[in-house]
N, C-alpha and C positions, 0 to 999 in steps of 0.2 A: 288211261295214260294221259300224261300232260304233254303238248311240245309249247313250247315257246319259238313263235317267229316274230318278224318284221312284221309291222301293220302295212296294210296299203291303205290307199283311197278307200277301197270297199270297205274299209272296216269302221269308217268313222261313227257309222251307229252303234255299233256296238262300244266303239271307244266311250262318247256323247254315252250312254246308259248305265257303263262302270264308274262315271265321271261322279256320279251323283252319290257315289258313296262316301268320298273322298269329300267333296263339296258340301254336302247338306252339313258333315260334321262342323266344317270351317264354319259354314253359312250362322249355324248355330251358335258357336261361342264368337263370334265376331261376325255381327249382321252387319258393324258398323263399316267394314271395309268387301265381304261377298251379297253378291246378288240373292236375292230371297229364291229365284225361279230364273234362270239362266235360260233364256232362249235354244228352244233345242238346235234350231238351224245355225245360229251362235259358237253355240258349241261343237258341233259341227266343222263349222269353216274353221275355226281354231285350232281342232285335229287336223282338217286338212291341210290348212296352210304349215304345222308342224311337221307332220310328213312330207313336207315338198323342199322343207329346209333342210339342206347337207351337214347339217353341223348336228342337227335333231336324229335322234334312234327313238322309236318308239317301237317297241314289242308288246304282245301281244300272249296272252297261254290261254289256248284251249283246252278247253276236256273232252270230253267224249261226245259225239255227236257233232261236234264242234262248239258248243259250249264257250263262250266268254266268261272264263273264270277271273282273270284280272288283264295290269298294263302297265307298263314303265313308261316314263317320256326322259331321254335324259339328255343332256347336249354336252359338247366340246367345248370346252372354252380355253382362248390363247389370251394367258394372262403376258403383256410384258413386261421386261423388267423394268427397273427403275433404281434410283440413288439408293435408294435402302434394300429392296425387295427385288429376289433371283424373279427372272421369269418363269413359267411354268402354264403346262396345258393339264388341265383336271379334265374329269368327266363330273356333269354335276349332274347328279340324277333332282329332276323338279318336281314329278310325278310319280306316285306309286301307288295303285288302289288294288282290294281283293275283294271280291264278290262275298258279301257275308255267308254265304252258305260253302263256300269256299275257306273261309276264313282257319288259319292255322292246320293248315294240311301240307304246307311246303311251300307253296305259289306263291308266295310273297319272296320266299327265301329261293324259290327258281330263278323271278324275273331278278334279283340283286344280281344273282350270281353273272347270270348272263347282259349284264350292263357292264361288270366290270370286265366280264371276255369283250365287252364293244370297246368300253376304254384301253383296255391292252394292246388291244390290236391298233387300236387310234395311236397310240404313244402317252395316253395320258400316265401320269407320276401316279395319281392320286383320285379317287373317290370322293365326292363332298355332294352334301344334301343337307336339306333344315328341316325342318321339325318346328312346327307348332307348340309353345311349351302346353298347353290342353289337353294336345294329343297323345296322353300318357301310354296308349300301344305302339303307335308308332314310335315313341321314346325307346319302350320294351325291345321292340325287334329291333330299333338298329344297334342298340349298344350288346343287346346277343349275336348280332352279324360282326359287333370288333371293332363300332366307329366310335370315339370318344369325342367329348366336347372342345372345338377349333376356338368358335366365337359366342358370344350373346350378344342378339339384339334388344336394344329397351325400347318401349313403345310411353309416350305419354299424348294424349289428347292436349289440345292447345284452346 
């Protein structure tokens, strides 16, 4: 059985070691902007200091034994309004990884689920995350979770 909770502090190692699923893939098709070998203690303080942030949810599903199967990092953000554009609070999910032996069993589609129960309860409107265009699974699963394309970013080297 799966639960998905809140991470603590204690969990930062196991955050820092699902991290690397997520990472190595970025690292690979764009070395020129991730770390080749991110310092574990790095990585680390990076979880912890995200969990110490009240704006930050980071959850957490275990499996059995307790098991680190994956992790969401997602924040609040209070957009203001302006002369063109309504104000608005999203939930922006930044982070999503699943333990490849995990992979396509639900876990990915638990921690969504349970990001948008954090947003609802926050008051956010709306759901937004990006995507690596690369990352053709990640692409997969969120356009089967219902999210369609907001924006593109263009990248050119100078």
């Amino acid at each position: 059985m799966i639960q998905i909770r809140a991470a603590s502090p204690d969990d930062v190692a196991l955050l820092a070691a699902l991290n690397h699923v997520v990472h190595d893939l970025h690292q690979r098709h764009r070395p020129d902007l991730f770390l080749d070998c991110p310092e574990r203690d790095a990585v680390e303080a990076f979880f912890r200091a995200q969990i110490a942030d009240p704006s930050v949810t980071v959850l957490l599903a275990d499996g059995t034994e307790g098991k680190a199967l994956g992790y969401a990092l997602a924040r609040v953000k209070n957009r203001p309004g302006s002369a063109l554009m309504h104000s608005d609070v999203i939930m922006s999910l930044d982070q999503i990884a699943v333990a490849p032996d995990a992979a396509r069993s639900g876990i990915g589609a638990g921690l969504l689920e349970a990001v948008r129960e954090v947003g609802r309860a926050a008051g956010c409107r709306r759901l937004v995350t990006d995507v690596w265009y690369f990352n053709e699974g990640a692409r997969a699963f969120y356009e089967a979770a219902g999210f369609s394309p907001m924006n593109v970013l263009l990248d050119q080297p100078l």
